[in-house]
Each structure stands twice: as C-alpha cells, then as structure tokens.
C-alpha positions as a Markdown table, in Angstrom:
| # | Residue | x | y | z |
|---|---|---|---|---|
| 1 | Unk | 0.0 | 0.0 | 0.0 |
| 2 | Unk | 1.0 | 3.4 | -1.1 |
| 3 | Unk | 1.5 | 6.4 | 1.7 |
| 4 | Unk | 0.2 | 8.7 | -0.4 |
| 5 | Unk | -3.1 | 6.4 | -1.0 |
| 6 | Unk | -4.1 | 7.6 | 3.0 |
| 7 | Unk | -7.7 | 9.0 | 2.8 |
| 8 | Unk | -7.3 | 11.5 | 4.9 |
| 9 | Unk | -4.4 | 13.1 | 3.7 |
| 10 | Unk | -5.9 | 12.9 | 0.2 |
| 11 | Unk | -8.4 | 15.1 | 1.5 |
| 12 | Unk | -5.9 | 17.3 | 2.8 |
| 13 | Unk | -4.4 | 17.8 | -0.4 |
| 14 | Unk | -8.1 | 18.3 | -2.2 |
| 15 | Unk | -9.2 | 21.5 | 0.8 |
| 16 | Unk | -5.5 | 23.2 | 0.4 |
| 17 | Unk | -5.7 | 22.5 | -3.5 |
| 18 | Unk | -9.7 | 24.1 | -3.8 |
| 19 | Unk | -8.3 | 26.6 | -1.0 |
| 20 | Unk | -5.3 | 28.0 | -3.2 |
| 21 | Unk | -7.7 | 27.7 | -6.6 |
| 22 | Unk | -10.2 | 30.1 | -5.4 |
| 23 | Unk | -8.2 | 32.2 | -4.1 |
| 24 | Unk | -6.0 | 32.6 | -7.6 |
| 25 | Unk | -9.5 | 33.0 | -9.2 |
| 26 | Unk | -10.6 | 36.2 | -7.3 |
| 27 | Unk | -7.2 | 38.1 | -7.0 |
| 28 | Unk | -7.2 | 37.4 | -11.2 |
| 29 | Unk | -10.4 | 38.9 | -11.1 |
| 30 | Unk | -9.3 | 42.0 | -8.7 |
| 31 | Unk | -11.9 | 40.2 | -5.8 |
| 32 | Unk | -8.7 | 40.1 | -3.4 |
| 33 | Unk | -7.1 | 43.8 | -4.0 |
| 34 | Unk | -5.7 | 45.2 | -1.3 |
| 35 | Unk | -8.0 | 47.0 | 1.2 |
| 36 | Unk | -8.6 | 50.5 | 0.7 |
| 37 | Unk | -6.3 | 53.1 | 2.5 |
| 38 | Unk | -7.5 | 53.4 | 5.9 |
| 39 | Unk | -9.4 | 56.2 | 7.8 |
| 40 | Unk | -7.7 | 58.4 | 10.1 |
| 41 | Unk | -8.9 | 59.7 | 13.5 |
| 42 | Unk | -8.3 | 63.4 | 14.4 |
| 43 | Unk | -8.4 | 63.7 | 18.2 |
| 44 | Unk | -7.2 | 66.4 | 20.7 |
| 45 | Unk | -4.4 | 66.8 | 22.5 |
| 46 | Unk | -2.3 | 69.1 | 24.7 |
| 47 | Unk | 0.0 | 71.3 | 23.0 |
| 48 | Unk | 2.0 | 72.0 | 26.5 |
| 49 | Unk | 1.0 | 70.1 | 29.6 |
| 50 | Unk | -2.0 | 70.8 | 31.8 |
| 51 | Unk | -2.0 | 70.0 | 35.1 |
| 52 | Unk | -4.0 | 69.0 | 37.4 |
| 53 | Unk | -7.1 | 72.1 | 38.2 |
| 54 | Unk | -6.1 | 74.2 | 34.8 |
| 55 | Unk | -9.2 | 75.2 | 32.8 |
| 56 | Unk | -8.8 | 73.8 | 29.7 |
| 57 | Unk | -8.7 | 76.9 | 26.6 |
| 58 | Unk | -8.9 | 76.2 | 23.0 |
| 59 | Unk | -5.6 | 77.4 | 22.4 |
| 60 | Unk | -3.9 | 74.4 | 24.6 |
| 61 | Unk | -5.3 | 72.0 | 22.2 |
| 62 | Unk | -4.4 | 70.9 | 18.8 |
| 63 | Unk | -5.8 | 68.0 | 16.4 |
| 64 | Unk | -3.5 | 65.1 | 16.1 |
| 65 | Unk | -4.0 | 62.1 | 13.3 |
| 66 | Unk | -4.3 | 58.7 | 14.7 |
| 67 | Unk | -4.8 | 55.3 | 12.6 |
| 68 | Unk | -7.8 | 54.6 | 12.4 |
| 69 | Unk | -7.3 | 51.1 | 14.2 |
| 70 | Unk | -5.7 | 53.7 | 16.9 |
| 71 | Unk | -7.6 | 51.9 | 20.1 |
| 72 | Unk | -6.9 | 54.1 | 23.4 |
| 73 | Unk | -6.8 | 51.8 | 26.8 |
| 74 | Unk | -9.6 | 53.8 | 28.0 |
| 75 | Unk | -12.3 | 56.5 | 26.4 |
| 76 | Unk | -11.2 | 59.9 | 25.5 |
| 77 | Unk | -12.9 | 63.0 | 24.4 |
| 78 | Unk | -12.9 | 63.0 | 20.5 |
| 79 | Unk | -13.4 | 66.7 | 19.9 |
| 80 | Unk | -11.8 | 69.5 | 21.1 |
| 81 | Unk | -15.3 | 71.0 | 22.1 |
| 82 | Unk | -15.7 | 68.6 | 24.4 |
| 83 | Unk | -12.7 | 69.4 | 26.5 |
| 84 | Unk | -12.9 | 73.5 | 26.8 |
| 85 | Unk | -14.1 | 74.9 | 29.8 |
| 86 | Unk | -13.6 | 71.8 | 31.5 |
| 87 | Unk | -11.3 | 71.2 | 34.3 |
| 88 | Unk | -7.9 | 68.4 | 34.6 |
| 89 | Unk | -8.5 | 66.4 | 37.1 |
| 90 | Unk | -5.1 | 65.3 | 36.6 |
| 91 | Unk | -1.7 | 66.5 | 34.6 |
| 92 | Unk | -2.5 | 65.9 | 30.5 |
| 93 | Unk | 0.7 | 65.5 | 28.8 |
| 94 | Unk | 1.3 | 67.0 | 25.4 |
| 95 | Unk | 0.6 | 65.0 | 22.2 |
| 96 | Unk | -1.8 | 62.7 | 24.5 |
| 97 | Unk | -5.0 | 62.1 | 23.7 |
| 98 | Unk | -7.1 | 63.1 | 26.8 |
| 99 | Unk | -9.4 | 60.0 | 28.9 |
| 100 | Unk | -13.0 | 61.3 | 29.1 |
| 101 | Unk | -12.2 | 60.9 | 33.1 |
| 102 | Unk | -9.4 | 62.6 | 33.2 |
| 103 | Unk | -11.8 | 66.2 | 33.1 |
| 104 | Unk | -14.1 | 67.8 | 35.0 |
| 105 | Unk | -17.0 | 70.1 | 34.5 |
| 106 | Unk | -16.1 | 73.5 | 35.7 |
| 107 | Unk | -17.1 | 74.2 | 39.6 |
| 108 | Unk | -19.1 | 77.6 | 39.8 |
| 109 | Unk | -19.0 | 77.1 | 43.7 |
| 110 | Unk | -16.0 | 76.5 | 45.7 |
| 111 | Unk | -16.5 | 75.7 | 49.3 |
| 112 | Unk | -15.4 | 77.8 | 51.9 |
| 113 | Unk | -16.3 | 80.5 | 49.3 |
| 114 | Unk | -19.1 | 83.0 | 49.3 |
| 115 | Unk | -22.1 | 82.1 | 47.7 |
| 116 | Unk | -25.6 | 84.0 | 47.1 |
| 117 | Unk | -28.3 | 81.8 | 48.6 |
| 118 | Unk | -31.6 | 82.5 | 46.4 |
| 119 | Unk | -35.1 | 81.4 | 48.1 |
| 120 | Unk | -38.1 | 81.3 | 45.5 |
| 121 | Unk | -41.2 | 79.9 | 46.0 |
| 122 | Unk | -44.9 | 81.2 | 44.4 |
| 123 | Unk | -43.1 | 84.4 | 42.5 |
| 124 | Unk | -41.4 | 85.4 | 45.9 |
| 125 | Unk | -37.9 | 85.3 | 45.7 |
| 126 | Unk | -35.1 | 86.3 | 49.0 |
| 127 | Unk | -31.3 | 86.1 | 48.6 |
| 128 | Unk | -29.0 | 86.2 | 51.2 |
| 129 | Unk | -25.2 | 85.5 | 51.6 |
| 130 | Unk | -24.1 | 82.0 | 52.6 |
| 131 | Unk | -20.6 | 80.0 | 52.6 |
| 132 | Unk | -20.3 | 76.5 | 49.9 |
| 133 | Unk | -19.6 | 73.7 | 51.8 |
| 134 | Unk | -18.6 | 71.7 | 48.5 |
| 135 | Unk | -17.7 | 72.6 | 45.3 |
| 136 | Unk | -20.3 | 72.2 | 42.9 |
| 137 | Unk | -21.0 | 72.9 | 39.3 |
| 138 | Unk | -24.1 | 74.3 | 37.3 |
| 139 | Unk | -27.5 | 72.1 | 38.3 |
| 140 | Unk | -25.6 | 69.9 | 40.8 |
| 141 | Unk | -26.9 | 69.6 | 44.6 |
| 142 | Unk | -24.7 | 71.6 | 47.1 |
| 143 | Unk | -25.1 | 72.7 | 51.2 |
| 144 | Unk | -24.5 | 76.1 | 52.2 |
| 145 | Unk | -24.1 | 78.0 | 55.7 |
| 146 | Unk | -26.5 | 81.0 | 56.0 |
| 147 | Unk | -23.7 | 83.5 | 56.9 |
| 148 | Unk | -26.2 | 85.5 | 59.2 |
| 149 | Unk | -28.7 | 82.2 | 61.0 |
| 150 | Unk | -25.7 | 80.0 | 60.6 |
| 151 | Unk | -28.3 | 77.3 | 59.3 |
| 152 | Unk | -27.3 | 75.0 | 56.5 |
| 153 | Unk | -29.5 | 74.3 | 53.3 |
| 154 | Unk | -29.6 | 72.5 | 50.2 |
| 155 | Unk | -29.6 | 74.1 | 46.8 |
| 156 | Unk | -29.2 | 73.8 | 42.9 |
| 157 | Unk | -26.4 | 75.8 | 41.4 |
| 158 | Unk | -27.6 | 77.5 | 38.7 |
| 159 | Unk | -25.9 | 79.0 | 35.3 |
| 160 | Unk | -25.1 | 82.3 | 37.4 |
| 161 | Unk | -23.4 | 80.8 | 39.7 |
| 162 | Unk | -26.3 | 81.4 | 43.0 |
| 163 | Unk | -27.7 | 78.4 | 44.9 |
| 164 | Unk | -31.5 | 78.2 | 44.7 |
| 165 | Unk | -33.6 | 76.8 | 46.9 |
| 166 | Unk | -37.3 | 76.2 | 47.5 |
| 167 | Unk | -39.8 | 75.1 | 44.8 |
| 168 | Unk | -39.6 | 76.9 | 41.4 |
C-alpha cells in the first residue's frame, strides 16, 4: 500500500488544493485587492502640559492624526469642544489624547467661598449670603451655611453661579 493512497491526507491535499484555486481566481479577477487606505482619526491633544485644576482653553489643544485602528486603553474626548471649559482632574501631557475621566466640569461654587443663597417659591424670591460647603457645578446639589442664621440648606447651582432653593 502506497502512503500517499491515506484518505485522509488525500483530503488534505483536495481543501488546500480548492483553497489556493479560489483564491487565484478572485485576485485574477481583482476580488482580493488590497484593502482601501485606511481612515484616520483626528483627536485632541495638549500642545504644552496641563495639570491638574487648569481650565482647559482652546488654544492648549491641537488636532492630532491617529490610525484609524488607533484603540486608546480607556475613552477619550474626540473633539476639542468637548474638553474646553472643563477642568484636569489630573496632569495631561502634550501630544496625548485626553481620557473622558481625566476632566471635570467646571465648579461655579468653591466651598469655603461666598455664595448667594436664592429662596423662591410662588413668585417670591429672597437672597441672602451663605458660605459653599462643597464645590459644585451648574444644576448639581450643594449645602450652604447661612452667613447670618448659621443654618445649612440645600440648593441647585444655577448658570449664574447662586444656589437656589425652595420650589420653582
């Protein structure tokens, strides 16, 4: 008996045979070109580095080309619009992209700092001085001391920067 009579390597032959026919067939018919030139990614990056509690300007970022099978370990911000006005929440070297974590939206009360305490309920509306006791940015819950009862309440920061409480 013959070695080369084995059924199964016969077979073996036939699949890598079939295999290497169709594959001559489709690249003489341009089926197997090359794949078109890829995509590139434009992210931002620092042009100098931030550090940790800058407010991020549209002049520290540029627009940097990645490939487009570019994967970061973790998400970033993919526009630059997305990153100004923000706050580092740590230092962003240069030519980095920037992780979606590593920013913060920008605090408009700082605790221990003044802040006007705005009471409105049915169209009646007092303000009176108070002291953050957190930081907090715009529509985010935050406790202030009344500086003159020395009572603390709760409050919305709104886009001015106040604290409002009681029902709109």
């Amino acid at each position: 008996m013959m070695q080369d009579a084995c059924p199964v390597r016969i077979a073996a032959r036939m699949t890598r045979a079939l295999a290497a026919g169709r594959l001559f067939a489709a690249w003489t018919l341009g089926l197997a070109a090359l794949p078109a030139a890829a995509a590139d990614q434009v992210l931002p990056v620092p042009v100098a580095t931030i550090y940790a509690g800058d407010v991020i300007k549209p002049t520290m970022l540029r627009d940097q080309t990645f490939p487009e099978n570019y994967r970061p370990r973790q998400p970033v911000v993919e526009s630059a619009a997305r990153a100004v006005g923000k706050i580092a929440r740590r230092t962003l070297l240069p030519g980095e992209t920037i992780p979606s974590l590593a920013l913060d939206e920008a605090k408009l009360v700082t605790r221990g700092a003044p802040a006007m305490i705005v009471f409105e309920e049915h169209g009646v509306a007092i303000s009176t001085q108070g002291i953050a006791l957190a930081n907090a940015a715009v529509n985010e819950a935050v406790s202030v001391r009344n500086a003159a009862t020395g009572r603390v309440v709760q409050g919305i920061v709104q886009a001015d920067g106040r604290v409002r409480t009681g029902q709109p």
